[in-house]
DSSP file (Angstrom, degrees, kcal/mol; ACC not computed):
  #  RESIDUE AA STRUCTURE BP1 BP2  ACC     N-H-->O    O-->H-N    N-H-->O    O-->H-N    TCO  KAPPA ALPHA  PHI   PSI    X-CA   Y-CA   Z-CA
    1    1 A X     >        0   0    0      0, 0.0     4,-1.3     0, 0.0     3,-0.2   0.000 360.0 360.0 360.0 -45.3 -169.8  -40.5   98.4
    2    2 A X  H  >  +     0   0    0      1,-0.2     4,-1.6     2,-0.2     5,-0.2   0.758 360.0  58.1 -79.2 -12.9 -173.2  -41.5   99.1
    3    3 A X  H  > S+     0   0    0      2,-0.2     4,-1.6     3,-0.1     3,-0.5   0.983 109.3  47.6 -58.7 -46.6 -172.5  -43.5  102.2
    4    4 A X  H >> S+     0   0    0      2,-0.2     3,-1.8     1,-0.2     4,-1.0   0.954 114.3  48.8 -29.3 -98.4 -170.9  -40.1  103.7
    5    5 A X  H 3X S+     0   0    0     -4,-1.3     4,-2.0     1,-0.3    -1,-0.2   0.452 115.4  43.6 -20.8 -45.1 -174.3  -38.2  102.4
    6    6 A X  H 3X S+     0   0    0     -4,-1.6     4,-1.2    -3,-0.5    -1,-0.3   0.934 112.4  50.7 -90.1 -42.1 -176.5  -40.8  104.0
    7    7 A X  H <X S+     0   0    0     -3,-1.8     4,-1.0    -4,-1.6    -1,-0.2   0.682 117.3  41.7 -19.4 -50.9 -174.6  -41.0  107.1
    8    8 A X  H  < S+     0   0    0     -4,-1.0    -2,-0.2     2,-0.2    -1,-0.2   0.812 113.9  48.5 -81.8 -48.0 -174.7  -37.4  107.4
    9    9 A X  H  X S+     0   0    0     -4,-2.0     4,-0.9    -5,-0.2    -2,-0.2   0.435 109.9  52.8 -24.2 -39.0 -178.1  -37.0  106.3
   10   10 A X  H  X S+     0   0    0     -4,-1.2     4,-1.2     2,-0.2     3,-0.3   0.980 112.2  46.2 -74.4 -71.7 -179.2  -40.0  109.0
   11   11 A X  H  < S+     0   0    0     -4,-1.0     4,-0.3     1,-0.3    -2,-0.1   0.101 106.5  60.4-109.2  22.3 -177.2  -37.9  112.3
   12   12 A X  H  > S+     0   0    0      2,-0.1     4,-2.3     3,-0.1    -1,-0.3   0.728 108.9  43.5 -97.5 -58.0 -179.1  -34.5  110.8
   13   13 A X  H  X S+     0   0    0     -4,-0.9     4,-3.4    -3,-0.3     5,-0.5   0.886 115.2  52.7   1.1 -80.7 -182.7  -36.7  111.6
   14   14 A X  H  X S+     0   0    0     -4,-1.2     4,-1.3     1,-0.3    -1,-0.3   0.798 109.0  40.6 -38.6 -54.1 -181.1  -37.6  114.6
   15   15 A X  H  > S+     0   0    0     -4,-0.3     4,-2.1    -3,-0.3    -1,-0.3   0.686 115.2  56.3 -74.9 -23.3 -180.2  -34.1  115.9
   16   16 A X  H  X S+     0   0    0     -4,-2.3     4,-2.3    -3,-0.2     5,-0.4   0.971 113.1  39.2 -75.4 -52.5 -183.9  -32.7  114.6
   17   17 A X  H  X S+     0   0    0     -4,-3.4     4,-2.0     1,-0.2     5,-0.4   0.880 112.6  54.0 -86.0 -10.6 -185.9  -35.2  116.6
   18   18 A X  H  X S+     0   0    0     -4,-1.3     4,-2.5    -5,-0.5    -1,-0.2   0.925 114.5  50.3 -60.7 -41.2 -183.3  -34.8  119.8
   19   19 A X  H  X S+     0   0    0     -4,-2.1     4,-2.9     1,-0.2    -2,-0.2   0.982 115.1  37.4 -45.3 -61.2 -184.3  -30.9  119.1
   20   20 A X  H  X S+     0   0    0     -4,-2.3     4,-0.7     1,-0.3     6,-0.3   0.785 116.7  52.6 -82.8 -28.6 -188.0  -31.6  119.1
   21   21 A X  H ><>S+     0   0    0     -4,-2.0     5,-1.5    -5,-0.4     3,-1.5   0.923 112.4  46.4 -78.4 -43.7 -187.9  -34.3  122.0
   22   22 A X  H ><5S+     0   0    0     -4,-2.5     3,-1.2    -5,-0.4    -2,-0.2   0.928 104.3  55.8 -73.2 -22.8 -186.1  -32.0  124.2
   23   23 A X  H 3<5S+     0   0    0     -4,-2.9    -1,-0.2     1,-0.3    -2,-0.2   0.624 118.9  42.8 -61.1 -12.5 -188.4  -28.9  123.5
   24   24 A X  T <<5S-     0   0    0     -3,-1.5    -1,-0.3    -4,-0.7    -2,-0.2  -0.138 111.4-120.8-134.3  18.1 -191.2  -31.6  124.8
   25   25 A X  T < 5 +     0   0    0     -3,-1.2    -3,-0.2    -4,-0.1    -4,-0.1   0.653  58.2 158.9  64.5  -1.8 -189.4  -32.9  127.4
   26   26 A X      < -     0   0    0     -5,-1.5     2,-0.5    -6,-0.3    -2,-0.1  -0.440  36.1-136.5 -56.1 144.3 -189.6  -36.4  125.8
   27   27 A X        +     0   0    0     45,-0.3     2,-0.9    -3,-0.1    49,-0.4  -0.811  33.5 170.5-110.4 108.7 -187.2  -39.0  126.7
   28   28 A X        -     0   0    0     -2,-0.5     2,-0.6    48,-0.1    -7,-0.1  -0.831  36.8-127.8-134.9 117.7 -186.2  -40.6  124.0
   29   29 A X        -     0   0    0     -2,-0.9     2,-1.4     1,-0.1     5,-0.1  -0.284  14.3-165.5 -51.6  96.4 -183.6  -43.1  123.1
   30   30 A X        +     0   0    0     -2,-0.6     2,-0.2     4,-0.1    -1,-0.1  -0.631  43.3 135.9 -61.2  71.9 -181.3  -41.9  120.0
   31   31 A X    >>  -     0   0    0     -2,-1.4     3,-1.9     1,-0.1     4,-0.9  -0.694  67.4 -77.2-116.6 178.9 -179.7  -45.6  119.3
   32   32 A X  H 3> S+     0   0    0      1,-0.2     4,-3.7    -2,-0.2     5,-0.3   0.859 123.9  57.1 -23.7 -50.6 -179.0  -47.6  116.1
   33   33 A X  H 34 S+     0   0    0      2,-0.2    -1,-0.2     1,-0.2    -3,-0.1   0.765 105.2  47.1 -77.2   1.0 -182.2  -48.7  115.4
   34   34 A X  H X4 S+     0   0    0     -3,-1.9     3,-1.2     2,-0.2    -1,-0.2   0.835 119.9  48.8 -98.6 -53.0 -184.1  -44.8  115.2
   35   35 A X  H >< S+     0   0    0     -4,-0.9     3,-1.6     1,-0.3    -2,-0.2   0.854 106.3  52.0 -55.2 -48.9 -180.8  -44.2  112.9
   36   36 A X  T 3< S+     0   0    0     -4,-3.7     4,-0.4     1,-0.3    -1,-0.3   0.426 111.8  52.2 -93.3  10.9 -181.4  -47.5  110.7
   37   37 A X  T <  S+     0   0    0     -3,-1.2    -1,-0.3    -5,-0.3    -2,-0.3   0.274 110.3  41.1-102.3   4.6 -185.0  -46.1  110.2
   38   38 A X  S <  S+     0   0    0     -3,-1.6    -2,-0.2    -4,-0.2   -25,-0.2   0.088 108.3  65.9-136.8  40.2 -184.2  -42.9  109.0
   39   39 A X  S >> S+     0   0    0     -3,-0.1     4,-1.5     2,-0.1     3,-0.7   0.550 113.8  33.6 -95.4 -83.6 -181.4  -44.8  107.0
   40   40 A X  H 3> S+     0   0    0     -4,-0.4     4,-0.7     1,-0.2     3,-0.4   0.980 108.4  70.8 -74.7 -50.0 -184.2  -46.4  105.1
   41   41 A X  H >> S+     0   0    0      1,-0.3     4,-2.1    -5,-0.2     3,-1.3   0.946 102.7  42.9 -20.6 -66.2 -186.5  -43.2  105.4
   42   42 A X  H <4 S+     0   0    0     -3,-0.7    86,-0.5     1,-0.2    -1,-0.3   0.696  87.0  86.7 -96.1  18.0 -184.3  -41.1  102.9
   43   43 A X  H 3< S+     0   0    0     -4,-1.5    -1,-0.2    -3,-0.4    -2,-0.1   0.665 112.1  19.8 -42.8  -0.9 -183.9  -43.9  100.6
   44   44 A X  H << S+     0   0    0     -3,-1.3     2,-0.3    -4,-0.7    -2,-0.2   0.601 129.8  52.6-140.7 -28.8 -187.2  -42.4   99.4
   45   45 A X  S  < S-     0   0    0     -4,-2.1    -1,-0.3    -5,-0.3    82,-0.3  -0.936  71.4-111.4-155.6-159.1 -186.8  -38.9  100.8
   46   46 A X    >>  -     0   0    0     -2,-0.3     4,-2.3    78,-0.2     3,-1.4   0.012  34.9-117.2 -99.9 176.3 -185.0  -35.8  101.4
   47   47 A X  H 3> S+     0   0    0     78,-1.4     4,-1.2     1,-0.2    77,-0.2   0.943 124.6  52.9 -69.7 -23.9 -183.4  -34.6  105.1
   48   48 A X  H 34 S+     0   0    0     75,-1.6    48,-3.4     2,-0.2    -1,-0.2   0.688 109.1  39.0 -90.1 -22.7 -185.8  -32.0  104.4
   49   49 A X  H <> S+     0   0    0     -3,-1.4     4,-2.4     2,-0.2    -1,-0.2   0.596 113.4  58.7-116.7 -30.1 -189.0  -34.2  103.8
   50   50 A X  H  X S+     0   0    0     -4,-2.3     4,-2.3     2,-0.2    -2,-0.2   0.839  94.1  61.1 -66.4 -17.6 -187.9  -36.4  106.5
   51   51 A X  H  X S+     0   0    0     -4,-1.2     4,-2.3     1,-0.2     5,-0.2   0.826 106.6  56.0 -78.4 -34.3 -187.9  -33.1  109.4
   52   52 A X  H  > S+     0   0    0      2,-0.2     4,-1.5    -4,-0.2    -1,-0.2   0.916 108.7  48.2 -91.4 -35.3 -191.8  -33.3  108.3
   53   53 A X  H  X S+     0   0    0     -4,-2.4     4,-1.1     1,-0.2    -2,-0.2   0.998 115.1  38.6 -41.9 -62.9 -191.9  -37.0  109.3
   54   54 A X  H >X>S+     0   0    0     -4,-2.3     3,-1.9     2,-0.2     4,-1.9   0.956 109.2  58.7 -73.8 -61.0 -190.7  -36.8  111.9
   55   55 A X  H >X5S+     0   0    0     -4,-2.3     4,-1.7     2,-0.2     3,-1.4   0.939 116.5  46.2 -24.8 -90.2 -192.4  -33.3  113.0
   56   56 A X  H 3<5S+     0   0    0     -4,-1.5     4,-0.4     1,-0.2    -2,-0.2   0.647 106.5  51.5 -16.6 -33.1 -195.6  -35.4  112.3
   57   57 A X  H <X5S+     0   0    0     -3,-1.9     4,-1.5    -4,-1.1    -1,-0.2   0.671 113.1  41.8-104.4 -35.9 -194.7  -37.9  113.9
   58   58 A X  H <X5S+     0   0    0     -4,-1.9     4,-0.8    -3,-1.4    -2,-0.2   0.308 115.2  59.7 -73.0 -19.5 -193.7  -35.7  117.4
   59   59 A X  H  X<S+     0   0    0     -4,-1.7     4,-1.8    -5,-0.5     5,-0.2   0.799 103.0  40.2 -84.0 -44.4 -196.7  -33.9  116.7
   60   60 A X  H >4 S+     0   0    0     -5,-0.4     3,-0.8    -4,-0.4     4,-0.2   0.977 116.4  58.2 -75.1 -39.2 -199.3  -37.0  116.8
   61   61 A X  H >X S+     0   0    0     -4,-1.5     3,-2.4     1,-0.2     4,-1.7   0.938 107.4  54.7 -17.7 -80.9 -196.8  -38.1  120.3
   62   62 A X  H 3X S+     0   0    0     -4,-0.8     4,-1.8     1,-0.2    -1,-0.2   0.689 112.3  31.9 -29.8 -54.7 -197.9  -34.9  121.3
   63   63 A X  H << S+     0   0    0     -4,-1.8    -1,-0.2    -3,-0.8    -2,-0.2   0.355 108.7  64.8 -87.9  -5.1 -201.6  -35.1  121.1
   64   64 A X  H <4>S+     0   0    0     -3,-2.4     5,-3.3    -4,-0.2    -1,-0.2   0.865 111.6  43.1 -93.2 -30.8 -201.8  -38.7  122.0
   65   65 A X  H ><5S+     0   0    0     -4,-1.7     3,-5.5     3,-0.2     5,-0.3   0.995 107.0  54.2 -67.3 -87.1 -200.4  -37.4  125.4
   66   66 A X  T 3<5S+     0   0    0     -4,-1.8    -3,-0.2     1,-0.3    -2,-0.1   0.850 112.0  45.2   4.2 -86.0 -202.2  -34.7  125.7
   67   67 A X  T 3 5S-     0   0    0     -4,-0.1    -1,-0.3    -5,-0.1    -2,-0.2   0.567 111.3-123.3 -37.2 -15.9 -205.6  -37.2  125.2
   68   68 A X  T < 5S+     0   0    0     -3,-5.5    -3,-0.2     2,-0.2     3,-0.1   0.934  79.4 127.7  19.2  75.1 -203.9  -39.2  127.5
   69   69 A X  S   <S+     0   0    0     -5,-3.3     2,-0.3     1,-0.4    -4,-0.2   0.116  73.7  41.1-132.3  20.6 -203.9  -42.0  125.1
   70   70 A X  S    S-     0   0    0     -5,-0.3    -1,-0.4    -6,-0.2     2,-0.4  -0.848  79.4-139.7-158.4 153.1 -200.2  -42.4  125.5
   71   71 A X    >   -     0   0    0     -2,-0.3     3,-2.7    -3,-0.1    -6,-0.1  -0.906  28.8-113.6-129.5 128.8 -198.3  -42.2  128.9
   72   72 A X  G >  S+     0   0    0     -2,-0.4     3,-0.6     1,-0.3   -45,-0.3   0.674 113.9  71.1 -41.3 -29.9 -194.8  -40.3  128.8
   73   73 A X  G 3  S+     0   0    0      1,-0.4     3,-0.4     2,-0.2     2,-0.4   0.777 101.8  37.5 -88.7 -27.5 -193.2  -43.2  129.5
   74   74 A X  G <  S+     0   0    0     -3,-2.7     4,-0.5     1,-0.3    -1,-0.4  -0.293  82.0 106.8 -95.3  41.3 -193.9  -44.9  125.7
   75   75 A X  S X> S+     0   0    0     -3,-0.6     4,-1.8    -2,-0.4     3,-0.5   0.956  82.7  40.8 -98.0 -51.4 -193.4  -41.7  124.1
   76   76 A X  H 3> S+     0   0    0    -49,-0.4     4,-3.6    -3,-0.4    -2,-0.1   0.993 119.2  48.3 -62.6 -56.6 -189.7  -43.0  122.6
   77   77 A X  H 3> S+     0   0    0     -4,-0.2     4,-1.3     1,-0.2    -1,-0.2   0.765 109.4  53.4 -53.1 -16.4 -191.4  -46.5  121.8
   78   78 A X  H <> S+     0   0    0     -3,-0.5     4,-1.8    -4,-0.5    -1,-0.2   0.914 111.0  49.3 -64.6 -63.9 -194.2  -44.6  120.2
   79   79 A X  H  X S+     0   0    0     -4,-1.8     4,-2.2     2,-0.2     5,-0.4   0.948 106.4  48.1 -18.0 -88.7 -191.7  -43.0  118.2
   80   80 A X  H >X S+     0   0    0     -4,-3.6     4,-2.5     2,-0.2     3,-2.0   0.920 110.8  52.6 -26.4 -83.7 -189.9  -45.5  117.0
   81   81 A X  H >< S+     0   0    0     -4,-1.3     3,-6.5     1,-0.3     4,-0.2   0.579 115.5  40.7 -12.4-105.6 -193.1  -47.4  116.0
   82   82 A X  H >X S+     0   0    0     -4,-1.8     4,-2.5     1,-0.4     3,-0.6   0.506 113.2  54.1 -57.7 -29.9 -194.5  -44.3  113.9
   83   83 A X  H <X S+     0   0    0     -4,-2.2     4,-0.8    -3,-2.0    -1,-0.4   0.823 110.8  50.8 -75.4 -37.4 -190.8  -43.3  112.3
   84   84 A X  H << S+     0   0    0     -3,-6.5     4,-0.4    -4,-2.5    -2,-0.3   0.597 108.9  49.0-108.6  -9.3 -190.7  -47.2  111.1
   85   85 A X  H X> S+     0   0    0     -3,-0.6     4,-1.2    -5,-0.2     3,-1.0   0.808  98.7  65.0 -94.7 -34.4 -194.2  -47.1  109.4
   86   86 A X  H >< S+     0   0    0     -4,-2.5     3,-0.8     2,-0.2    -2,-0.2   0.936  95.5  63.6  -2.6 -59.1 -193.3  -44.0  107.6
   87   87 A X  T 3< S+     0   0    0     -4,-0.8    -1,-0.2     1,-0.3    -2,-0.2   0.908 106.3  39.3 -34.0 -55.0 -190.9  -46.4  106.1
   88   88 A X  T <4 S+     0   0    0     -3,-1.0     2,-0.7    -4,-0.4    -1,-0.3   0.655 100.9  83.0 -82.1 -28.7 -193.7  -48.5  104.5
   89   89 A X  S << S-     0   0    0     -4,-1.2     2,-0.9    -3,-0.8    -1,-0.2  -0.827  70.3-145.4-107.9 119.2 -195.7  -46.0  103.6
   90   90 A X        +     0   0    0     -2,-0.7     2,-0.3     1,-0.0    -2,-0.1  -0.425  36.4 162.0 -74.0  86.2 -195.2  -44.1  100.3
   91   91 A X        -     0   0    0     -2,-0.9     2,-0.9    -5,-0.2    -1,-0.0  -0.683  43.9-128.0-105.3 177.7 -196.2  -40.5  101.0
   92   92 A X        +     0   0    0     -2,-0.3     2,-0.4     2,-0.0    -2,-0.0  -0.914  38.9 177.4 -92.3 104.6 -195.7  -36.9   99.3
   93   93 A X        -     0   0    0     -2,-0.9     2,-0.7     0, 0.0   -43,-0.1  -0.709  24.7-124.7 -92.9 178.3 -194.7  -35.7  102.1
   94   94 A X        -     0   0    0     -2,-0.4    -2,-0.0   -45,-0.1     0, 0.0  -0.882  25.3 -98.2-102.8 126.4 -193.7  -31.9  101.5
   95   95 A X        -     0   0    0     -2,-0.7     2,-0.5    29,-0.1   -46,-0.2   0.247  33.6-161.4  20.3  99.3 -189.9  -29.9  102.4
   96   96 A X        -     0   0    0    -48,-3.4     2,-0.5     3,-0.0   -45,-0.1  -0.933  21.8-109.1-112.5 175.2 -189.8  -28.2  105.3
   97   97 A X        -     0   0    0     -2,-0.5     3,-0.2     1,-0.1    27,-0.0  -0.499  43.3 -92.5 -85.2 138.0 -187.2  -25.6  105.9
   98   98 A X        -     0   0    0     -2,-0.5    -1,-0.1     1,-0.2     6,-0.1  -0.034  50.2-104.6 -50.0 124.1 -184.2  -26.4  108.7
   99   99 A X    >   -     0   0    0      1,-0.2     2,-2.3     2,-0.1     3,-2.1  -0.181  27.4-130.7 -46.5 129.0 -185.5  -25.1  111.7
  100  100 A X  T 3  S+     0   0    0      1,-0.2     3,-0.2    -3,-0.2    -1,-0.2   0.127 106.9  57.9 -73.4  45.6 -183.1  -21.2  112.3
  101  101 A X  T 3  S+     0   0    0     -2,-2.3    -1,-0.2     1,-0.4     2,-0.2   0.578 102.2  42.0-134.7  -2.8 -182.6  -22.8  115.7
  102  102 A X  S <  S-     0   0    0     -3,-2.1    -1,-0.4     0, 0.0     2,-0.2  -0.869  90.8-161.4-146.0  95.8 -181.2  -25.7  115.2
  103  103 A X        -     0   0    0     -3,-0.2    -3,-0.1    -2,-0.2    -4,-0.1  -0.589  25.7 -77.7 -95.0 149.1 -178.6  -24.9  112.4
  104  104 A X        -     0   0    0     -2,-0.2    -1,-0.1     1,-0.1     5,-0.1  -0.121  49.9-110.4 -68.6 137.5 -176.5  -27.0  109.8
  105  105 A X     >  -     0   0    0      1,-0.1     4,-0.9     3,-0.1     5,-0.3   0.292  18.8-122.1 -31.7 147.6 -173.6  -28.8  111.1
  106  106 A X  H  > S+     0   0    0      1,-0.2     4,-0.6     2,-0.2     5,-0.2   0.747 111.2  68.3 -68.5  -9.4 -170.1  -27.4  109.9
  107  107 A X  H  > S+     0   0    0      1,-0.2     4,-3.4     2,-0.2    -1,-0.2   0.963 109.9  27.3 -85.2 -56.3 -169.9  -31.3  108.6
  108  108 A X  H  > S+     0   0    0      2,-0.2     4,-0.9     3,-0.2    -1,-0.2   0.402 112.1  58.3-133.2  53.9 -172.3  -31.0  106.2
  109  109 A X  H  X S+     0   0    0     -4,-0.9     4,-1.5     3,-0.1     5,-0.3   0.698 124.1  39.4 -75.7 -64.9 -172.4  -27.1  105.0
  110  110 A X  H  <>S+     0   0    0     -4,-0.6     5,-2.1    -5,-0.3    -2,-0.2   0.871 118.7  40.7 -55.9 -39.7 -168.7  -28.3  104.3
  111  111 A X  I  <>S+     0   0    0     -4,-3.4     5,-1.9    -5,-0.2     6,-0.4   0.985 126.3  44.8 -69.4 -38.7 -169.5  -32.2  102.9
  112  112 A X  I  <5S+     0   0    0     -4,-0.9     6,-3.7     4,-0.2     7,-0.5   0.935 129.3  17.0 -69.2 -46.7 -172.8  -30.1  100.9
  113  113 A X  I  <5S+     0   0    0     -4,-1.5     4,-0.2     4,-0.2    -3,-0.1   0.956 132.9  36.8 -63.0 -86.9 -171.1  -26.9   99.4
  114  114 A X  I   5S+     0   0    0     -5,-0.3    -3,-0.1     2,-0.1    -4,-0.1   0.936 129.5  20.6 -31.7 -80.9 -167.2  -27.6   99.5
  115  115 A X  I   <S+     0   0    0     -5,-2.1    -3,-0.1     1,-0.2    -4,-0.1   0.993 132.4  31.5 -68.9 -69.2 -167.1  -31.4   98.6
  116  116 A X  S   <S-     0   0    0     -5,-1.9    -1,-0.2    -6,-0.1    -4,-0.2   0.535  87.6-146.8 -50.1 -32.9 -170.2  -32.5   96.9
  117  117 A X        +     0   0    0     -6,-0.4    -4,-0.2    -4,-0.2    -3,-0.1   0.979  64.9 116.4  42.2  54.3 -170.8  -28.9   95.2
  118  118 A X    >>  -     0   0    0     -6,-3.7     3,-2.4     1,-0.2     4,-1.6   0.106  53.3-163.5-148.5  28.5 -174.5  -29.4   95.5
  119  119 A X  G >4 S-     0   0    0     -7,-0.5     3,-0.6     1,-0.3    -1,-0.2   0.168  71.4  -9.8  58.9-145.4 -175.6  -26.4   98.0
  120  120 A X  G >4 S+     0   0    0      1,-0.2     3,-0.5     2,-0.1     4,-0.3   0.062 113.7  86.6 -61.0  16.4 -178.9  -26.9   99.5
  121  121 A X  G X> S+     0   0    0     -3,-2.4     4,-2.3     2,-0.2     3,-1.6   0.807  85.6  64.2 -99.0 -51.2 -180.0  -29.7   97.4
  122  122 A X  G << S+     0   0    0     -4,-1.6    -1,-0.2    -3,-0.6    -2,-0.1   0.423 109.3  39.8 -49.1   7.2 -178.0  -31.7  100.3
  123  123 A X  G <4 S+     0   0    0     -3,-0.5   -75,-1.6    -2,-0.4    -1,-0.2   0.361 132.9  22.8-133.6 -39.6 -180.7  -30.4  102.6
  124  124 A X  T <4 S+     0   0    0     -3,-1.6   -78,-0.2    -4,-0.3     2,-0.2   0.595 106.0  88.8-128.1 -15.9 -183.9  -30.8  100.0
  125  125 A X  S  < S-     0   0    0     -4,-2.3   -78,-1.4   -80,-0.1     2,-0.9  -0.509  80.3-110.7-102.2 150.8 -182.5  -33.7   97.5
  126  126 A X    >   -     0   0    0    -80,-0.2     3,-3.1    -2,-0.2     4,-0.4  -0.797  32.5-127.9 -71.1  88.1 -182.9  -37.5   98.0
  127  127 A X  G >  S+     0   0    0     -2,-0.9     3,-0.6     1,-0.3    -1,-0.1   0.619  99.7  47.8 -13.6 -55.0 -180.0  -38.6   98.6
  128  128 A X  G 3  S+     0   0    0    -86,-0.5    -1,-0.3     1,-0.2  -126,-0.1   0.739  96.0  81.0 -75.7  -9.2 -179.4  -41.2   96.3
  129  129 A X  G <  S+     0   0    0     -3,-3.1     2,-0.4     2,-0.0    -1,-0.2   0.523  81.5  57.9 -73.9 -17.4 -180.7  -39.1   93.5
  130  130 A X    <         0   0    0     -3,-0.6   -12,-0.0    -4,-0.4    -5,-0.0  -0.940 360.0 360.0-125.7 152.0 -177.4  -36.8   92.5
  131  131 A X              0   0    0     -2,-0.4  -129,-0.1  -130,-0.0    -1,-0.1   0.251 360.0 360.0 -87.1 360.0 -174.4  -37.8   91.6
């Protein structure tokens, strides 16, 4: 059950920072290895606490561009990079709520509600934390 969760959890990541890269025009590689960092990501926190990584993390992209202290073209590698020390560093980050514009898959209202019987806690909970 928690391989599903994390799985699901992982390709929610995915689809947030594909949102946030395409509102920015970013180009930015979705492969394995952005997935097997935000794999290890909610080992520690929630889809919810991870959208604020990664928002942070699309944010600083932003302003390093902007400064022109980063050239579009590293803006994925940049990414990566800042998503994989998240890993390593233990912060609080804080919840935020699922953008209304980018709304939860039918996969996992149905794996969170239906199967799992754990609502929004599949949205705001650690994964590996509920049973």
């Amino acid at each position: 059950m928690k391989v599903i969760w994390l799985e699901v959890a992982a390709l929610e990541c995915v689809e947030f920072l594909h949102h946030l890269a395409e509102e920015r025009k970013f180009d930015v590689e979705m492969n394995d290895e952005l997935k097997d960092i935000f794999l290890t990501l909610l080992q520690h926190y929630s889809v919810s606490q991870c959208f604020s990584v990664i928002h942070d993390v699309v944010r600083e992209v932003s302003d390093s561009i902007i400064k022109e202290a980063l050239l579009r073209t590293d803006v994925g590698r940049h990414i990566l990079q800042l998503c994989s020390q998240a890993t390593t560093q233990k912060s609080n980050y804080a919840g935020v709520s699922r953008p209304y514009i980018l709304r939860q898959s039918r996969l996992s209202h149905v794996l969170y509600y239906d199967f799992l019987k754990i609502g929004s806690a599949g949205f705001t909970a650690v994964p590996h934390n509920l049973n």
